[in-house]
C-alpha positions in Angstrom: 70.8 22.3 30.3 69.6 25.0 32.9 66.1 24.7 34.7 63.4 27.1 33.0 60.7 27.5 35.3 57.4 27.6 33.2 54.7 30.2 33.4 52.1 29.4 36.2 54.4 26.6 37.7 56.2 26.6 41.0 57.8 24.0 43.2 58.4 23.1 46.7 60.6 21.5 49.0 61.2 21.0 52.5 62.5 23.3 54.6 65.5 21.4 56.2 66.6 25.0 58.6 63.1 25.0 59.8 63.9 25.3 63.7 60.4 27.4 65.0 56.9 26.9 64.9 56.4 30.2 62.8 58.9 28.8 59.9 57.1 27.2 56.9 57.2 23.7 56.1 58.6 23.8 53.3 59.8 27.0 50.6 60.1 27.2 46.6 59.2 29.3 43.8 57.0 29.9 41.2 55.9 32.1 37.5 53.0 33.7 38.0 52.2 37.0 34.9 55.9 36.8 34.3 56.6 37.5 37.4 58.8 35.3 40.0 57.6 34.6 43.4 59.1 33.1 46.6 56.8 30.2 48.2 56.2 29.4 51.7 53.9 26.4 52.7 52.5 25.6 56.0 50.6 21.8 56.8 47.8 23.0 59.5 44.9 21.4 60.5 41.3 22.2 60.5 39.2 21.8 63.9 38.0 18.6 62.2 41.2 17.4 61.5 41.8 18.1 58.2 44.6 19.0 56.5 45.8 21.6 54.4 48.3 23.6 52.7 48.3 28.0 53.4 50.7 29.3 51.2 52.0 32.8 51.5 53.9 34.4 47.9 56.2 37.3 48.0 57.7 39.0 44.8 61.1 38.0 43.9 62.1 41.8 43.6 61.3 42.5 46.9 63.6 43.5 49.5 63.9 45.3 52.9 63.7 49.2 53.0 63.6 51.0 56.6 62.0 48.2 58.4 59.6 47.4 55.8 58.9 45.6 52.6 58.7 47.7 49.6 59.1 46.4 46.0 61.7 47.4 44.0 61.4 49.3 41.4 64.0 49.7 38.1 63.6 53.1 36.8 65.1 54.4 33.4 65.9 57.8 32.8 64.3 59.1 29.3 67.1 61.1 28.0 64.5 63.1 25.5 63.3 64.9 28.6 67.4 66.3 29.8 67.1 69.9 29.7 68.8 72.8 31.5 66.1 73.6 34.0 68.1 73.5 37.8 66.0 71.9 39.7 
């Protein structure tokens, strides 16, 4: 049987290509309003030495356009509205 990631769960693991500073400790997914997200997790470290977790999410659907992100959008074309004007 096939994983089925539940609504407002996610997972983690460990970023095994990590090879810079600026790559995150670890990467996953998660459900989130029906929507699937990417995960990246950083450990850092408070002045007081504490620990924590920042997390940064990004939208499955997402995807490079021109240099930037933009989200992708699936557009339908509502055939009620064809008529003959030309432009």
């Amino acid at each position: 049987m096939a994983y089925e990631m539940k609504e407002m769960t996610g997972s983690l693991f460990k970023n095994e290509r990590r090879e810079k500073d600026t790559h995150a400790h670890a990467k996953g997914s998660a459900l989130i309003g029906g929507v699937e997200y990417w995960i990246d997790a950083w450990t850092n470290e408070t002045k007081d030495g504490q620990k924590y977790q920042s997390l940064k999410f990004k939208a499955k659907n997402e995807r490079p356009v021109g240099g930037s992100m933009a989200t992708q959008v699936n557009t339908q074309v509502d055939h009620d509205l064809d008529d003959d004007v030309p432009f």
